[in-house]
mmJSON file of the N, C-alpha and C atoms, coordinates in Angstrom:
{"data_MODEL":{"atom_site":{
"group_PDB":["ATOM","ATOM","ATOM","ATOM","ATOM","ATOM","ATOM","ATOM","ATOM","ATOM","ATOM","ATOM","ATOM","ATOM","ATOM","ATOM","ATOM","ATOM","ATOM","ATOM","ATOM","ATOM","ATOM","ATOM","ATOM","ATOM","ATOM","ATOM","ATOM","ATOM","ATOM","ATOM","ATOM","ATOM","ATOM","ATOM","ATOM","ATOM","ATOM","ATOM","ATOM","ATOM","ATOM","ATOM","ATOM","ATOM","ATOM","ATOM","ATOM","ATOM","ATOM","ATOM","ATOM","ATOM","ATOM","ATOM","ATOM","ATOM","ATOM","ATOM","ATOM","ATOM","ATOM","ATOM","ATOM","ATOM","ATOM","ATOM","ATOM","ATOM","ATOM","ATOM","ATOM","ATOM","ATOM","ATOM","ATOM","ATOM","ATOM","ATOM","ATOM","ATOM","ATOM","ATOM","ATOM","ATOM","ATOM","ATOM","ATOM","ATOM","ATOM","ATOM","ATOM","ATOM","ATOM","ATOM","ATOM","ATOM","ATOM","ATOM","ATOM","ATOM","ATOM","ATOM","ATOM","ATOM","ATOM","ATOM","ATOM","ATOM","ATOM","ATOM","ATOM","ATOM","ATOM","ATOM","ATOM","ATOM","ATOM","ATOM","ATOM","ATOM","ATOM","ATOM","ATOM","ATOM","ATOM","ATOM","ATOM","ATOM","ATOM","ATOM","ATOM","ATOM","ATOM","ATOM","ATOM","ATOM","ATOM","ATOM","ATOM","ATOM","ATOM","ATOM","ATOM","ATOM","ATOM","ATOM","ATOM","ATOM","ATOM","ATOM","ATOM","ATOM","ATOM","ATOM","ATOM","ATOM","ATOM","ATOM","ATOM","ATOM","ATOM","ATOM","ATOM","ATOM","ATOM","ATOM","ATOM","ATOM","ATOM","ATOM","ATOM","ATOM","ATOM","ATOM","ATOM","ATOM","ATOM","ATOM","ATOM","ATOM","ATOM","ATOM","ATOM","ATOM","ATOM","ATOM","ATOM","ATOM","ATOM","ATOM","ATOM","ATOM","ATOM","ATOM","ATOM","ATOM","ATOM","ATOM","ATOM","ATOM","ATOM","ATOM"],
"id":[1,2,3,4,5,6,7,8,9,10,11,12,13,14,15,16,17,18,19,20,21,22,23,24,25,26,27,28,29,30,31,32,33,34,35,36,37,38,39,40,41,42,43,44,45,46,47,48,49,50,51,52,53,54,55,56,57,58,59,60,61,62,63,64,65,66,67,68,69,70,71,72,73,74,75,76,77,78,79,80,81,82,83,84,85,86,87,88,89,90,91,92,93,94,95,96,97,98,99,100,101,102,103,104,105,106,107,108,109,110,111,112,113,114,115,116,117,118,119,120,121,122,123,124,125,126,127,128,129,130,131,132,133,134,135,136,137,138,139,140,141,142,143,144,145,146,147,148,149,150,151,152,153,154,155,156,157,158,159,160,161,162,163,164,165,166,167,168,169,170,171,172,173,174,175,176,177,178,179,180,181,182,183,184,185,186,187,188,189,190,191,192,193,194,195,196,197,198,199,200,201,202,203,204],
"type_symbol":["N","C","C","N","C","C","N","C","C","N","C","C","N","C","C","N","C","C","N","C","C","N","C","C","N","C","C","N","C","C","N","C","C","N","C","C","N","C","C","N","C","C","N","C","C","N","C","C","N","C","C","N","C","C","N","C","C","N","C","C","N","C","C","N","C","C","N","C","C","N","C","C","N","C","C","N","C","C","N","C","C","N","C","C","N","C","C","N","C","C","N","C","C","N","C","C","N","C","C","N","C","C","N","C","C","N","C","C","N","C","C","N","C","C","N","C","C","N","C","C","N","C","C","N","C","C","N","C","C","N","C","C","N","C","C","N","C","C","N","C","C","N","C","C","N","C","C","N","C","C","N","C","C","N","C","C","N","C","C","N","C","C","N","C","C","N","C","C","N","C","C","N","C","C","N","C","C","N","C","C","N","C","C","N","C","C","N","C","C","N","C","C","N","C","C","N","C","C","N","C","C","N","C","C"],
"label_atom_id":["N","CA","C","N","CA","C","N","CA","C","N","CA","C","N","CA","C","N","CA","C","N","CA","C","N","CA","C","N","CA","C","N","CA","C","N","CA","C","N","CA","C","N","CA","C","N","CA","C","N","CA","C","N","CA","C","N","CA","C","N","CA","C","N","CA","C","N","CA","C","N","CA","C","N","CA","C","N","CA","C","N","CA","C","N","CA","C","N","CA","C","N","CA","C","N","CA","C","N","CA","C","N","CA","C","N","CA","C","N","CA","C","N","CA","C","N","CA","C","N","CA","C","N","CA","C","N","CA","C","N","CA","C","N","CA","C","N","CA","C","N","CA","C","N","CA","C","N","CA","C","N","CA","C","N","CA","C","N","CA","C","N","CA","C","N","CA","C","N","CA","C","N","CA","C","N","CA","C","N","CA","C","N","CA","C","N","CA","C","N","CA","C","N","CA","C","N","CA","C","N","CA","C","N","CA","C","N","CA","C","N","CA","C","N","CA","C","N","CA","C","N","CA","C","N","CA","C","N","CA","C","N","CA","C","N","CA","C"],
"label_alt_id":[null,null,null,null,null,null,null,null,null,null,null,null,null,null,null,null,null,null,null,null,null,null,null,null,null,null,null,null,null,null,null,null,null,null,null,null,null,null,null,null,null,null,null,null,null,null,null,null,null,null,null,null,null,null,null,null,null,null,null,null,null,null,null,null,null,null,null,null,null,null,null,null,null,null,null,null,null,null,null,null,null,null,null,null,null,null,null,null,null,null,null,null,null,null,null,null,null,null,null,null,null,null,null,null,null,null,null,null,null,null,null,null,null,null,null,null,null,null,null,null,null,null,null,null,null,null,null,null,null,null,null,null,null,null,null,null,null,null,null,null,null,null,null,null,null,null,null,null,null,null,null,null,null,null,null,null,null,null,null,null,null,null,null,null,null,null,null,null,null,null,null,null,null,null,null,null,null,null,null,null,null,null,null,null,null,null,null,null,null,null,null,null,null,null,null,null,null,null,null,null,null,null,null,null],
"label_comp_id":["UNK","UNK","UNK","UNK","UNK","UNK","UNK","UNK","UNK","UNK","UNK","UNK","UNK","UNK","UNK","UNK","UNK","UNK","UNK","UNK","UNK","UNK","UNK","UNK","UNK","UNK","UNK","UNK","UNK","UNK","UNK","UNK","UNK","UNK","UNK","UNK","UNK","UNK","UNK","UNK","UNK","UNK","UNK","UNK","UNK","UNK","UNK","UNK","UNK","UNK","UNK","UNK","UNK","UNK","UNK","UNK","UNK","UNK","UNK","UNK","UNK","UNK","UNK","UNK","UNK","UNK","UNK","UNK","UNK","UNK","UNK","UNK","UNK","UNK","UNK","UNK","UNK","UNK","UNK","UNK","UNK","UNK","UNK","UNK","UNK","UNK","UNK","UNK","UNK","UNK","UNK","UNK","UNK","UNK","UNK","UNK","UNK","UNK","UNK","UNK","UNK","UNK","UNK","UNK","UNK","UNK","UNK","UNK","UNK","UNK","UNK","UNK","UNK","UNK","UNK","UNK","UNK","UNK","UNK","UNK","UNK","UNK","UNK","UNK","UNK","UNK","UNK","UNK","UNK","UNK","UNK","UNK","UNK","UNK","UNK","UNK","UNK","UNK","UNK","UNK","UNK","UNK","UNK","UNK","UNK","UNK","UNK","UNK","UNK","UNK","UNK","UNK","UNK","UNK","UNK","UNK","UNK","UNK","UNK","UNK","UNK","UNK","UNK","UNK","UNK","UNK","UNK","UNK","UNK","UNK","UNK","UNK","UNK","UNK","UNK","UNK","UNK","UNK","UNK","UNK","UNK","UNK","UNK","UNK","UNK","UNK","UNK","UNK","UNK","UNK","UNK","UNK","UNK","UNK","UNK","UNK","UNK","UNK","UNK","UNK","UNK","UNK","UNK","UNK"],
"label_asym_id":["A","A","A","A","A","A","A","A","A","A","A","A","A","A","A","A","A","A","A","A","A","A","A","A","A","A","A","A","A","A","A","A","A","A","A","A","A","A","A","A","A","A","A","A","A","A","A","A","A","A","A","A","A","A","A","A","A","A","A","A","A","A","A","A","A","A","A","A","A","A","A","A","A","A","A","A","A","A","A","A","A","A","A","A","A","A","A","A","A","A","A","A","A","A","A","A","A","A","A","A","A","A","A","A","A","A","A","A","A","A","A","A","A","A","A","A","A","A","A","A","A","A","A","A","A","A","A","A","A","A","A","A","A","A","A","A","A","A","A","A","A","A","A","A","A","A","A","A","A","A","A","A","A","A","A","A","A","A","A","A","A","A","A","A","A","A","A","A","A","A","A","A","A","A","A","A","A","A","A","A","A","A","A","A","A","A","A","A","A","A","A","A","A","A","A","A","A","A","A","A","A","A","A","A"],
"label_entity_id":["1","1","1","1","1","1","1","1","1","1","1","1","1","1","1","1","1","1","1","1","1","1","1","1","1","1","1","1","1","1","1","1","1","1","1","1","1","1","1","1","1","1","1","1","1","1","1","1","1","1","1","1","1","1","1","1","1","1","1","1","1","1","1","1","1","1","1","1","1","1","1","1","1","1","1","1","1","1","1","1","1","1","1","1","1","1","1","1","1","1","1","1","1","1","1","1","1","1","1","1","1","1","1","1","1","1","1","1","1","1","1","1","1","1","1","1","1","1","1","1","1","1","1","1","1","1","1","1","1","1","1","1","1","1","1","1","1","1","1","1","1","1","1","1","1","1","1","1","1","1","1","1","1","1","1","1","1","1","1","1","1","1","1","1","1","1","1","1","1","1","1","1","1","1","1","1","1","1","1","1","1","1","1","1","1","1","1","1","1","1","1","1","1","1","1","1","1","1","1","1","1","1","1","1"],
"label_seq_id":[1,1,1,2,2,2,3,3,3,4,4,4,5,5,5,6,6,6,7,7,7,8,8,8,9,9,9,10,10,10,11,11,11,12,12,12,13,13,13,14,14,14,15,15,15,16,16,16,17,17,17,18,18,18,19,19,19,20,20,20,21,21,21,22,22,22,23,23,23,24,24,24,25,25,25,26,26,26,27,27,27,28,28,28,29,29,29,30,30,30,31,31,31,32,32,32,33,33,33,34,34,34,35,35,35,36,36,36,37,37,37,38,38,38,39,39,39,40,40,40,41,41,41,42,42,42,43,43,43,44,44,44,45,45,45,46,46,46,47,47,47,48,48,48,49,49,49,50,50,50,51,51,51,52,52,52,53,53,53,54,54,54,55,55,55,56,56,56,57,57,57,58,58,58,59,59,59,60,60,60,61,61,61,62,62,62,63,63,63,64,64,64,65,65,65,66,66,66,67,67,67,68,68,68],
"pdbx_PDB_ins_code":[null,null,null,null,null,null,null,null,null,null,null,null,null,null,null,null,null,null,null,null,null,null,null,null,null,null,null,null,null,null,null,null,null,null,null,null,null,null,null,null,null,null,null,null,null,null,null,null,null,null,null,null,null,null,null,null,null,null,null,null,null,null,null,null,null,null,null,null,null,null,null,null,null,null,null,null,null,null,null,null,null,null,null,null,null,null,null,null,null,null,null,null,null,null,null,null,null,null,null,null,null,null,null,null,null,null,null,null,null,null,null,null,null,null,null,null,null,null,null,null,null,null,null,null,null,null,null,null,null,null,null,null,null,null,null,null,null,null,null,null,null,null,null,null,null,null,null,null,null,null,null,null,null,null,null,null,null,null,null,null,null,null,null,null,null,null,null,null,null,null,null,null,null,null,null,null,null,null,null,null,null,null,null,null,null,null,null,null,null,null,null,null,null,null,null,null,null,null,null,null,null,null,null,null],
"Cartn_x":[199.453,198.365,198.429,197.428,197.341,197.418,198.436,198.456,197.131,196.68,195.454,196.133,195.722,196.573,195.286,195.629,194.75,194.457,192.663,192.289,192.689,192.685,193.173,191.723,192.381,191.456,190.697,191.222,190.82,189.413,189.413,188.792,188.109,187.665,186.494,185.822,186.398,186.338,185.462,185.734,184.627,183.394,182.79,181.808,181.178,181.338,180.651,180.549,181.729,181.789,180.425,179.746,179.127,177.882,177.484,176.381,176.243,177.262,176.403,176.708,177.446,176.733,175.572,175.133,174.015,172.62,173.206,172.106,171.622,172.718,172.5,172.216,172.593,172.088,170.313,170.077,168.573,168.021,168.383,167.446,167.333,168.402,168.11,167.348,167.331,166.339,164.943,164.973,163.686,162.686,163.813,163.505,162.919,163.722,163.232,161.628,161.68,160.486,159.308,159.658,158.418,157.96,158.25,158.346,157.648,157.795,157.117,157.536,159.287,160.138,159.962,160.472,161.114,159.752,158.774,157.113,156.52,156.243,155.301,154.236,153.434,152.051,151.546,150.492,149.383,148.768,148.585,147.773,146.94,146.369,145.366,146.072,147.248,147.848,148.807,149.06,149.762,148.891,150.154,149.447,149.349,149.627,149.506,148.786,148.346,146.638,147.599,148.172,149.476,150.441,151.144,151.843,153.149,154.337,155.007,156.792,157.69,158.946,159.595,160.494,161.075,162.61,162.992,164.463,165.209,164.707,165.518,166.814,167.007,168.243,169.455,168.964,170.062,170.479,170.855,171.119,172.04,171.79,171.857,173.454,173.308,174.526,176.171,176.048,176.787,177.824,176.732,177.189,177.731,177.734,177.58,179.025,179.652,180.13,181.445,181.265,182.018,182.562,182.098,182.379,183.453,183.409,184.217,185.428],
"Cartn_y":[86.712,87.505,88.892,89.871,90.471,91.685,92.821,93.913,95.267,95.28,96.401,97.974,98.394,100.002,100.933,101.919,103.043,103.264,103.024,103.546,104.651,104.767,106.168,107.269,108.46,109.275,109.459,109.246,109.176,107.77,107.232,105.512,106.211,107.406,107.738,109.22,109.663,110.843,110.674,109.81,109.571,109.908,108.151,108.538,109.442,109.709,111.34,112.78,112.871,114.098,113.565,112.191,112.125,112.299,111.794,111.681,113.632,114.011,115.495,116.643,116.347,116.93,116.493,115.275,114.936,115.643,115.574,116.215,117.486,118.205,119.741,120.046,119.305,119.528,118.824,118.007,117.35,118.35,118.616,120.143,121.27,121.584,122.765,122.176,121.526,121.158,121.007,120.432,120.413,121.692,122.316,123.887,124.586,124.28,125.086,124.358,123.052,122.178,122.675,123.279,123.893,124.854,125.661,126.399,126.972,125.344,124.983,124.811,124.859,124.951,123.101,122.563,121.029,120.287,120.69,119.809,119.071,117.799,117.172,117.048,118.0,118.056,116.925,116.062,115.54,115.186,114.297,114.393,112.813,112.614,111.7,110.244,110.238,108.889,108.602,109.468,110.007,109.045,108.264,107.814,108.627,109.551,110.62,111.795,112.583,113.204,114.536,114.91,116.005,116.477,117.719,117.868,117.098,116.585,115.591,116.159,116.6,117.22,115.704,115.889,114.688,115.452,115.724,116.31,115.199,114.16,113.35,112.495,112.422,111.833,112.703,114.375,115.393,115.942,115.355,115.049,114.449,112.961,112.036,111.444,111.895,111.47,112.452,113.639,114.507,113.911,113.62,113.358,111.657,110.433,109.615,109.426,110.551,110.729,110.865,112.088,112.714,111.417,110.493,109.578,109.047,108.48,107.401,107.635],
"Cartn_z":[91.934,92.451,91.821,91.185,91.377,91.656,91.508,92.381,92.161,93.18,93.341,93.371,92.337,91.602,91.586,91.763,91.977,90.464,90.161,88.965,88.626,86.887,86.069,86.561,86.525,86.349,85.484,83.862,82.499,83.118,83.123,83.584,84.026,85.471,86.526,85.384,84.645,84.752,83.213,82.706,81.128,81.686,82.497,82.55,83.434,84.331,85.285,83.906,82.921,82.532,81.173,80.616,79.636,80.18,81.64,82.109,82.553,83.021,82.694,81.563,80.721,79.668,78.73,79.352,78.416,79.374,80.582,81.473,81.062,80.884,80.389,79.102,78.296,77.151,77.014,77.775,77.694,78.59,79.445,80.276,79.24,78.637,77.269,76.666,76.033,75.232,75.811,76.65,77.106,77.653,77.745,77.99,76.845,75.799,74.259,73.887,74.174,73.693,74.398,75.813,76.316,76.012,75.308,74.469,73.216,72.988,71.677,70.748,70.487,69.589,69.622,68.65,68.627,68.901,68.56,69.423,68.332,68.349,67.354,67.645,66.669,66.716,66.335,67.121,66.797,65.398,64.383,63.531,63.467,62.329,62.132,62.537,62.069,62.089,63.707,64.588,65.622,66.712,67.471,68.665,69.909,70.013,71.122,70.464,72.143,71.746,72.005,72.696,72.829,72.092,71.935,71.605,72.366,71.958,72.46,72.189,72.771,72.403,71.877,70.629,69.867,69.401,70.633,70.666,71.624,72.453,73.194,72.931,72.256,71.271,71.105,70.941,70.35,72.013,72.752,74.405,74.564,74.53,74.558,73.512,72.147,71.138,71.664,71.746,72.139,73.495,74.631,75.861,75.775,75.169,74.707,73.804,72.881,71.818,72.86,73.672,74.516,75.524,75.961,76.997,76.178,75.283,74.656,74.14],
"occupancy":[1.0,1.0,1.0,1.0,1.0,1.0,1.0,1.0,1.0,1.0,1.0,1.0,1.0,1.0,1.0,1.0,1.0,1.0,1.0,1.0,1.0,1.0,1.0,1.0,1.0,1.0,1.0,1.0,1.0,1.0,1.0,1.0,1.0,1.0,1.0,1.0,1.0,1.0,1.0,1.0,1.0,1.0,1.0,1.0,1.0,1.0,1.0,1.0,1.0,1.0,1.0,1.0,1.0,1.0,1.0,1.0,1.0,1.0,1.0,1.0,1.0,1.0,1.0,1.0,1.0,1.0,1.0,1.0,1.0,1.0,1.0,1.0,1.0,1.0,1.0,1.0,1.0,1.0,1.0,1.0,1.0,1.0,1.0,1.0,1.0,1.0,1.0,1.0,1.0,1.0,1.0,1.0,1.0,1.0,1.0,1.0,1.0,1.0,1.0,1.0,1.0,1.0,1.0,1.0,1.0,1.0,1.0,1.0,1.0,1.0,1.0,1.0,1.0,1.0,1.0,1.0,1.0,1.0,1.0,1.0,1.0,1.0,1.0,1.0,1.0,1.0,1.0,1.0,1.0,1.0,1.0,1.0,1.0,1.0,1.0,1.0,1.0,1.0,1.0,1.0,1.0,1.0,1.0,1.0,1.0,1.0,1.0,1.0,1.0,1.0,1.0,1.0,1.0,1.0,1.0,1.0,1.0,1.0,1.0,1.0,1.0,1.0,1.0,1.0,1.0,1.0,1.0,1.0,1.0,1.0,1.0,1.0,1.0,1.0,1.0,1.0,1.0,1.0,1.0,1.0,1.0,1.0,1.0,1.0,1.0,1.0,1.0,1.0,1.0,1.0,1.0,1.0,1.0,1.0,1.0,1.0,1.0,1.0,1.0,1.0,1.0,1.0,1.0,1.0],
"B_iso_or_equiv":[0.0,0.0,0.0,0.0,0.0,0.0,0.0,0.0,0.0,0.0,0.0,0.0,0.0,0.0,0.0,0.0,0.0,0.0,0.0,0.0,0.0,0.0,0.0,0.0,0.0,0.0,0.0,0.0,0.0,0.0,0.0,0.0,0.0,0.0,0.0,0.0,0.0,0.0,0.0,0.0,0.0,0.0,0.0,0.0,0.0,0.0,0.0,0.0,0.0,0.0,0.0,0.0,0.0,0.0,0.0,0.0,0.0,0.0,0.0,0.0,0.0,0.0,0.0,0.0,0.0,0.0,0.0,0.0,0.0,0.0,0.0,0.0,0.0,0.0,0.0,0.0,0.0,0.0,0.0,0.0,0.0,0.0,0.0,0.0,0.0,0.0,0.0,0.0,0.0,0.0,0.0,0.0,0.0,0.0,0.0,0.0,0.0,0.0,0.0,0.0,0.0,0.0,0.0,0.0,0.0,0.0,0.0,0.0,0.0,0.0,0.0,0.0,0.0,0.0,0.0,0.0,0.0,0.0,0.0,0.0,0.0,0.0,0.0,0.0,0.0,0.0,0.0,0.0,0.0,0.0,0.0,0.0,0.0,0.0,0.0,0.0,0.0,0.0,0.0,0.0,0.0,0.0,0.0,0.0,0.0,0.0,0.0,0.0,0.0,0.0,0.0,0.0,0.0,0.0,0.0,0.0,0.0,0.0,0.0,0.0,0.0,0.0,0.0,0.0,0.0,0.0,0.0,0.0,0.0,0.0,0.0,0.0,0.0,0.0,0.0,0.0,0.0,0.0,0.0,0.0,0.0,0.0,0.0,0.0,0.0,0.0,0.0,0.0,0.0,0.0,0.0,0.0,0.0,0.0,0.0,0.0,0.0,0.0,0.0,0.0,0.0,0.0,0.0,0.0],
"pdbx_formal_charge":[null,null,null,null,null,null,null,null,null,null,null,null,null,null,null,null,null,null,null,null,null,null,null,null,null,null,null,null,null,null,null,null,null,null,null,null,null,null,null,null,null,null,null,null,null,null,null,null,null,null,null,null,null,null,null,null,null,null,null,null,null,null,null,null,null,null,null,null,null,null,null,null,null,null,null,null,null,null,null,null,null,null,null,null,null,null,null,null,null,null,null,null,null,null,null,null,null,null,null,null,null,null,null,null,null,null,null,null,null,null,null,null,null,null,null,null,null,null,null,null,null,null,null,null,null,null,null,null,null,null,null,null,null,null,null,null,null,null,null,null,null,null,null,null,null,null,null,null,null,null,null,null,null,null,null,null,null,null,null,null,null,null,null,null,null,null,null,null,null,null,null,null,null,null,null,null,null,null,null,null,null,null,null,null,null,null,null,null,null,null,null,null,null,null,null,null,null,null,null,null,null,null,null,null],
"auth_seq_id":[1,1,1,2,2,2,3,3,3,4,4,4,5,5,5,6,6,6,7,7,7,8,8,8,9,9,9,10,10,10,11,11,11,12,12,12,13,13,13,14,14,14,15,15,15,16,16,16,17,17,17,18,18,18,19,19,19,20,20,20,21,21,21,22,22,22,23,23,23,24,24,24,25,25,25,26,26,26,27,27,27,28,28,28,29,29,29,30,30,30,31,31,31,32,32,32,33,33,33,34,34,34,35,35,35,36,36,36,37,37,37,38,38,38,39,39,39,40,40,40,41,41,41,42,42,42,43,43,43,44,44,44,45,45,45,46,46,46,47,47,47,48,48,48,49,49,49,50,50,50,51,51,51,52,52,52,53,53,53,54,54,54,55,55,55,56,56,56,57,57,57,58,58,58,59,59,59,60,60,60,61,61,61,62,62,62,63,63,63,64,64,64,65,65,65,66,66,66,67,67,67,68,68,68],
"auth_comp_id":["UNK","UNK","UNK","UNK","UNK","UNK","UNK","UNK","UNK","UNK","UNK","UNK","UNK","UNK","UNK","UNK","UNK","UNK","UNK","UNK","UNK","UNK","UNK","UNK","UNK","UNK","UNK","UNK","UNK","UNK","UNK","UNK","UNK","UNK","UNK","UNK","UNK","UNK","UNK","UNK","UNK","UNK","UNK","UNK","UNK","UNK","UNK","UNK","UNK","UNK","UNK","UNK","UNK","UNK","UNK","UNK","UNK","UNK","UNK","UNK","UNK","UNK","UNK","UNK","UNK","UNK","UNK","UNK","UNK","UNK","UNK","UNK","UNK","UNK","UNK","UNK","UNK","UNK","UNK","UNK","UNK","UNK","UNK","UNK","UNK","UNK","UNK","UNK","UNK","UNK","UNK","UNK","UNK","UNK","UNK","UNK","UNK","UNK","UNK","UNK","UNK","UNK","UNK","UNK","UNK","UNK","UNK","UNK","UNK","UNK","UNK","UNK","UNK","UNK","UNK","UNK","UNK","UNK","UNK","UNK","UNK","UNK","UNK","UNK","UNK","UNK","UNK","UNK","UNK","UNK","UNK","UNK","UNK","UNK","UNK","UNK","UNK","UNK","UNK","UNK","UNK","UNK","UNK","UNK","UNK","UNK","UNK","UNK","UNK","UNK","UNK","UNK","UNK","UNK","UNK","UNK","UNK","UNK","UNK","UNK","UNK","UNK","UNK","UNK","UNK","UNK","UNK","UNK","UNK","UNK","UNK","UNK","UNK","UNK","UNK","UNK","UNK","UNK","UNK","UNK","UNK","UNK","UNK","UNK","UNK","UNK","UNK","UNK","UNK","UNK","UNK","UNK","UNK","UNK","UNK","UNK","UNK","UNK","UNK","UNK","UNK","UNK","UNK","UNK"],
"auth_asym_id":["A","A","A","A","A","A","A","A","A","A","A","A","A","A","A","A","A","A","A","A","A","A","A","A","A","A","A","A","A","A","A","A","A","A","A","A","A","A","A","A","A","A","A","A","A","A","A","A","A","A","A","A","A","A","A","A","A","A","A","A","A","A","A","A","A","A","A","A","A","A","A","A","A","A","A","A","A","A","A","A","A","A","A","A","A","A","A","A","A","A","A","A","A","A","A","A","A","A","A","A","A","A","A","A","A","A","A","A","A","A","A","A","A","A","A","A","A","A","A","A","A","A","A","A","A","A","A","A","A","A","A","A","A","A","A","A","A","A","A","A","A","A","A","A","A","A","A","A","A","A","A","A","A","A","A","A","A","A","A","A","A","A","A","A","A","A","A","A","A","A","A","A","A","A","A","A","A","A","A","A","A","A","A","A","A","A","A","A","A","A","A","A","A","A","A","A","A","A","A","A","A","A","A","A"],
"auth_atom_id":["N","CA","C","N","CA","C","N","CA","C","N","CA","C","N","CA","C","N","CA","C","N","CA","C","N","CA","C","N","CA","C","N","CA","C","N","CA","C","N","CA","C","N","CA","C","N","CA","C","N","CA","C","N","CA","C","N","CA","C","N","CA","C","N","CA","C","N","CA","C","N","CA","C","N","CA","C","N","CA","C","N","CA","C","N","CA","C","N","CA","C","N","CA","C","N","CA","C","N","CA","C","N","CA","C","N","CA","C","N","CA","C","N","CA","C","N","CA","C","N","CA","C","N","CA","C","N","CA","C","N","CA","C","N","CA","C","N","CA","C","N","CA","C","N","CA","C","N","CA","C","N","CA","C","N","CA","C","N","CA","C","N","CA","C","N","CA","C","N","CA","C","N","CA","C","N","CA","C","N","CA","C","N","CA","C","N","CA","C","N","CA","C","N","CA","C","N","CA","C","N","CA","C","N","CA","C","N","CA","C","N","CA","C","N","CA","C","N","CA","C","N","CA","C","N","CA","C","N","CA","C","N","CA","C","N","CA","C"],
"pdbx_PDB_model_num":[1,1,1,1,1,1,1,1,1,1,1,1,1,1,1,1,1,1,1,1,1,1,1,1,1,1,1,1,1,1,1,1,1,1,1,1,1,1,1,1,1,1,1,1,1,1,1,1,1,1,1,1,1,1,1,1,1,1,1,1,1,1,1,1,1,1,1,1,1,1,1,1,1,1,1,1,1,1,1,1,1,1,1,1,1,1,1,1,1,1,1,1,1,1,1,1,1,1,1,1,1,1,1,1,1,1,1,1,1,1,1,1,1,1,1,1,1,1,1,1,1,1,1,1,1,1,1,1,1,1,1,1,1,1,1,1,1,1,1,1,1,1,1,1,1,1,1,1,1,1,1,1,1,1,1,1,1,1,1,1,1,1,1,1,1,1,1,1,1,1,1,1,1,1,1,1,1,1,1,1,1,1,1,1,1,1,1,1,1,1,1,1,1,1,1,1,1,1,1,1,1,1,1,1]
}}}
């Protein structure tokens, strides 16, 4: 059988610390994008009628990178 051992901290502590630095870094960003910094304008070939922020990814790799 078995013995039931108290998980590592390393084990709890990855993912909580990737999920918020990706938080904070996707709130900055999203902050700058309102802005107007990081915004893809609209053109002829563009399926959106808005300007649209295309920084969601540079969030996301960092916090992601950091977990593992």
């Amino acid at each position: 059988m078995y013995a039931l051992t108290r998980p590592s901290y390393a084990a709890l502590l990855a993912p909580v610390l990737a999920f918020s630095v990706s938080i904070v870094l996707i709130r900055l960003l999203a902050l700058r994008a309102q802005r107007g910094w990081f915004l893809d304008h609209p053109n002829e070939r563009s399926l959106h009628v808005t300007a649209v922020p295309r920084t969601g990814g540079a969030g996301l790799i960092p916090g992601a990178l950091l977990g593992m």
